[in-house]
C-alpha positions, -999 to +999 in steps of 0.1 A: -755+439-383-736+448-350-706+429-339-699+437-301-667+435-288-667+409-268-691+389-277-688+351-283-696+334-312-728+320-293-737+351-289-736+363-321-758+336-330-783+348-306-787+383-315-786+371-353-818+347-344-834+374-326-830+402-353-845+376-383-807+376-398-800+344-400-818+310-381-792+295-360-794+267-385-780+289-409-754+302-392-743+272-381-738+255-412-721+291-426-693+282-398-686+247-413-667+263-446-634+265-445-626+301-453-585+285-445-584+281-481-594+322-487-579+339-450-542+327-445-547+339-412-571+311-404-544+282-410-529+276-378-556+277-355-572+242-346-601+240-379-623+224-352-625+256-332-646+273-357-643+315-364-645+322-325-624+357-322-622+360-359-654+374-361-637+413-361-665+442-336-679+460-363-712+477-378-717+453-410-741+470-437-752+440-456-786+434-481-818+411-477-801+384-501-766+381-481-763+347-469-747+337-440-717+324-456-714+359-473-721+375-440-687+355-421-667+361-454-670+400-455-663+401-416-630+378-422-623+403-444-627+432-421-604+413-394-575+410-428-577+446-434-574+451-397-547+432-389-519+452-406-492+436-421-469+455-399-488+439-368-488+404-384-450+413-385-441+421-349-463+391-340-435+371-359-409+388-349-421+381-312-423+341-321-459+343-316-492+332-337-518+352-344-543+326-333-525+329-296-526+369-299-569+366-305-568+338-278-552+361-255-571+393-268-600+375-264-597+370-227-585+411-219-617+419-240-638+405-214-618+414-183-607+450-186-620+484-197-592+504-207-562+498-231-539+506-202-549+483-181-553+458-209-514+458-210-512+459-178-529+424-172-513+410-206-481+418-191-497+398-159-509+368-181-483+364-205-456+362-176-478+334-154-480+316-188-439+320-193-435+308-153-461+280-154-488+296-130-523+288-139-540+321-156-573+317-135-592+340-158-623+343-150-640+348-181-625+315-195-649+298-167-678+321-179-672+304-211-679+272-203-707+276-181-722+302-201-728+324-176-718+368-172-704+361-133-680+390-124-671+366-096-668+325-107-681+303-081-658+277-067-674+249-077-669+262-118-630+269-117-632+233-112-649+221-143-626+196-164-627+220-194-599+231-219-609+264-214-610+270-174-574+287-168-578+277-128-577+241-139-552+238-171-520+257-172-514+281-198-537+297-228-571+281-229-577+260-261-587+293-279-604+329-282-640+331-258-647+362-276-641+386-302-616+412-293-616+451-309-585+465-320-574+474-285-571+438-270-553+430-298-527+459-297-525+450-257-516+411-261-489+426-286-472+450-264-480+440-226-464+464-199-437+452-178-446+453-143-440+440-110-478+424-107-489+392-103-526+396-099-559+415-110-594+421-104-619+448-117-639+462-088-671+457-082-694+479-101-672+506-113-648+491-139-615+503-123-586+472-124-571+469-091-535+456-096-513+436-064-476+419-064-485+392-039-514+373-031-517+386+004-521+420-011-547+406-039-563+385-009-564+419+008-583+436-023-609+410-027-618+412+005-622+450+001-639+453-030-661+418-033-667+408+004-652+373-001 
């Protein structure tokens, strides 16, 4: 079983459906244990958010008779053994949780290629969350909608939804994906930088980066025709 990085918890369920894993019946009702009592990880995020971003990118090798429930445990596992006790450290030391470090991982997973320039925009997001300016993330939007739109239409950033960062200030209620190692490591150590604003090109990966909105205005323009 492949574990995308990435990948929602939705669409785990998919590809688990579509490879004869597990029904989605199955998986569902392996989510509704609470592995709190077993992962001490798992105790201060919100029980009713399920395992989303728990669920650590990986190639599982499991048998025929693995249930689902078994499946979720050994991957919980995997994102314990991952999540060093010298990272859970500097978390704490930074007054952060883990749950907001996945929540925030979870968001650079889907916008940015690189680890660079996954610090780069943690740096970005981390200080609009400190100054109060809405995230507007676009992937929290896809989220909701359940659509892959590199650009959001207008009309979605305004969905009343805990997770759409144009509308709420702040992190979104939690992870939209399951972030690798890198996205991780990046919403631990952001870069400092004199940027206020993002976007990936179109088609090529590359992050373009801008300290004011006239010059962010400028690059949309550029690169997505707005």
């Amino acid at each position: 079983v492949t574990v995308i990085e990435g990948w929602s918890i939705n669409d785990l369920a998919v590809y688990l459906e579509n490879t004869k894993t597990y029904s989605r019946e199955e998986f569902s009702n392996a989510q509704k244990v609470d592995f709190s009592q077993e992962f001490e990880f798992l105790k201060e995020r919100p029980k009713s958010l399920g395992l989303e971003g728990y669920i650590f990118p990986d190639t599982y090798y499991i048998s025929a008779e693995t249930t689902a429930e078994e499946f979720l445990k050994i991957a919980l596992q995997n994102f314990d053994k991952k999540l060093s006790a010298e990272l859970r450290q500097e978390i704490e030391k930074q007054g952060k949780t883990i749950f907001k470090i996945v929540t925030m991982a979870s968001m650079l997973e889907k916008e940015v290629k690189t680890l660079k320039d996954k610090k780069i925009v943690a740096g970005i997001l981390w200080k609009r969350v400190k100054e109060g300016i809405p995230l507007q993330v676009d992937a929290t939007v896809n989220y909701v909608t359940g659509k892959h739109d590199e650009k959001v239409a207008i009309d979605d950033t305004k969905i009343d939804s805990p997770y759409n960062t144009y509308k709420y200030y702040g992190l979104p209620l939690g992870p939209i994906s399951s972030p690798g190692l890198d996205s991780i490591i990046a919403a631990m150590y952001p870069e400092k930088t004199d940027y206020w604003y993002y976007l990936s090109a179109d088609g090529n990966g590359t992050t373009i980066f801008s300290k004011t909105l006239d010059e962010h205005n400028q690059a949309r323009a550029k690169y997505f025709n707005y």
